[in-house]
Residue, then its C-alpha position, 0 to 999 in steps of 0.5 A: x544676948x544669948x546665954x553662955x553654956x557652962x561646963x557644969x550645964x553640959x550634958x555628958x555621953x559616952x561613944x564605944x567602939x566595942x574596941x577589941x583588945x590584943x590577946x582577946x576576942x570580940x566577945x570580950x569586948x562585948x562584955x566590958x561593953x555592957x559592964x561600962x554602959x551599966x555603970x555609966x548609967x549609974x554615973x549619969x551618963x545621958x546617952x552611951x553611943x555605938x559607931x559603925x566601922x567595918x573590916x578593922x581589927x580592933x573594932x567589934x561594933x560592926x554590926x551596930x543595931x545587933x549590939x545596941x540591942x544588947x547594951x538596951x537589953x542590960x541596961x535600965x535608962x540610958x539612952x542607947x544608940x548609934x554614933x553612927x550608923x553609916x546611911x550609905x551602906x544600907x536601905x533606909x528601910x532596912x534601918x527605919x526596920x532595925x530601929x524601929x524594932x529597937x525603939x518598940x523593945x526599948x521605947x524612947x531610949x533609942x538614938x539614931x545617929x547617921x553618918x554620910x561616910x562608908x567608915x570603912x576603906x572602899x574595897x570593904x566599902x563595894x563588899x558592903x554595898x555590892x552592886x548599890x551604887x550609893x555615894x555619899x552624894x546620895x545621903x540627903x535622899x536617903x535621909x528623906x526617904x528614911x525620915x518618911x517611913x518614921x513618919x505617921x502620913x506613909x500609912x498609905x505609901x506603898x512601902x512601909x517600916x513595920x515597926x517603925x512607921x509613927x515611932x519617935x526615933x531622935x535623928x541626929x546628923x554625924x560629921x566632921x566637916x561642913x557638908x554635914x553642917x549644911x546638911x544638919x542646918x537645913x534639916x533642922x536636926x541635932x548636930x554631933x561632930x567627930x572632933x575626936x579624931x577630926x577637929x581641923x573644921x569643928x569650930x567653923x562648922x558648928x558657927x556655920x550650924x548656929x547661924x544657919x539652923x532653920x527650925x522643924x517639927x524635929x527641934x526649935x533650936x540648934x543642939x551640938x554634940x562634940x565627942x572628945x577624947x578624955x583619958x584621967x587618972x589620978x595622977x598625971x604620970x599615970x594618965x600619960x602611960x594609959x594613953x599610950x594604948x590609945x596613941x599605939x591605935x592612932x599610929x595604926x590609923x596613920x599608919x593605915x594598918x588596924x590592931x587590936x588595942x595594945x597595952x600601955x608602954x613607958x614612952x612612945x619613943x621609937x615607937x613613932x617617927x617625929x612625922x607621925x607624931x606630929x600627925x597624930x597630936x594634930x588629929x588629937x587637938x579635942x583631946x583632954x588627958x591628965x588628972x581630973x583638975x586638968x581636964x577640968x580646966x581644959x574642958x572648961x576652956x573647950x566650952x567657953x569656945x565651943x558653946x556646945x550642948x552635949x560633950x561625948x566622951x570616948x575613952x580607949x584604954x586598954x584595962x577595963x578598970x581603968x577605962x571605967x574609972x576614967x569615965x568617972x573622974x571625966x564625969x565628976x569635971x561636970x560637977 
């Protein structure tokens, strides 16, 4: 009989999106970047994950190895790394390079999350590639190909990643649909799903992985990170206004517009049509959004279903200060 995971067992990690406020500029979102990943490592915080998007306004991490760099450099012992880098977009030796070059200034804090996706619509996704005519089909070859310049036998291969070669660089595999549990399950690698904002085939994605995982030289037994979003307070009133910005971005999303992140408002009404808001709790099912003791409870229900390892947080909220103390009622849910 297989031994059921606790909420209190769960290893628990951060995803930003180095998000971009309104009324200020990247650099801003930079610095609270930094300021929330040095005090998540005191926290506890396992690992604090970076996700690459491109051509949206609200989102500063698009150059996502240059700002992993900055968070390792300012922090102490927290994992850094990347949720995810988008494997189509670019060479793998370009990446085995990059994090190869992490994981030699920052040795064995340094994750390397990959993604199948552009993150990105598909007129900035041709900018990216230019006359590359990688597809998403293309994502296990690539996976391969990156996974030999990481590996100590391309001594002799006539290309090589230097730095890189021979590095232990963890490989997790991204995704929000089954393709990518396929992908994770063969490959014998870790699991992260995005059911933050695409939980419509979490559940039977990660069954899917448990029950087809064939162990590697990388890892014996299956392991899966859901990310969540979590929004607390001390109060739920509180909580709920807070969340605004975050449901102000999704609207965006929905939408198919980007905004910086706007601040919070009394109510959404007016704001949304019945539609659109139905859309977005929708996308927002692994959302969890009140005071501690709610989340709690919440969480808990989540993991006694889910079963997963790792619980990634993402917490879009407009004040810094209330972001940071969001992430700690989030971790104290842990205890």
């Amino acid at each position: 009989m297989k031994e059921e995971k606790k909420l209190k067992d769960t290893l628990y990690s951060a995803l930003d999106l180095a998000i971009i406020r309104d009324g200020h500029d990247a650099r801003d979102a930079f610095d609270r970047s930094l300021d929330l990943a040095r005090q998540l490592e005191k926290l506890g915080y396992e690992r604090f994950w970076l996700a690459e998007h491109h051509n949206m306004a609200n989102v500063g991490s698009s150059a996502t190895a240059v700002l992993i760099g900055h968070i390792a450099g300012g922090t102490q012992s927290i994992r850094v790394g990347s949720g995810g880098i988008m494997l189509p977009n670019h060479a793998p030796l370009m990446v085995a390079e990059q994090f190869g070059t992490l994981a030699s200034l920052y040795p064995n804090r340094i994750d390397l999350g990959l993604g199948r996706a552009p993150g990105t619509d598909q007129t900035t996704a041709r900018a990216l590639r230019r006359d590359r005519m990688e597809t998403v089909e293309e994502f296990p070859n690539d996976l391969e190909e990156l996974q030999g310049y990481f590996s100590d036998e391309n001594i002799d291969g006539a290309v090589r990643a230097i730095p890189g070669e021979g590095l232990d660089v963890p490989i997790y595999i991204l995704g929000s649909s089954m393709s990518s549990a396929v992908l994770a399950a063969k490959k014998g690698l870790p699991y992260a799903f995005a059911s933050h904002f695409a939980p419509a085939q979490f559940l039977s994605a990660i069954r899917y992985y448990k029950d087809n995982f064939q162990p590697s030289e990388y890892l014996k037994k299956p392991y899966i990170v859901a990310c969540v979003n979590i929004i607390a307070a001390e109060e739920e009133e509180e909580a709920q206004k807070l969340a605004t910005s975050f449901y102000q971005m999704a609207l965006g999303i929905v939408r198919r517009k980007s905004y910086p992140l706007k601040r919070p408002v009394g109510s959404m009404d007016g704001m949304w049509s019945e539609a659109e808001a139905a859309a977005i709790q929708q996308m927002l099912a692994c959302s969890f959004i009140g005071t501690p003791s709610k989340i709690k409870d919440e969480l808990n229900q989540f993991q006694q279903v889910a079963q997963v390892d790792e619980i990634m947080i993402c917490s879009h909220i407009y004040d810094h200060a209330d972001r940071i103390k969001s992430y700690e009622l989030a971790q104290s849910c842990f205890s």
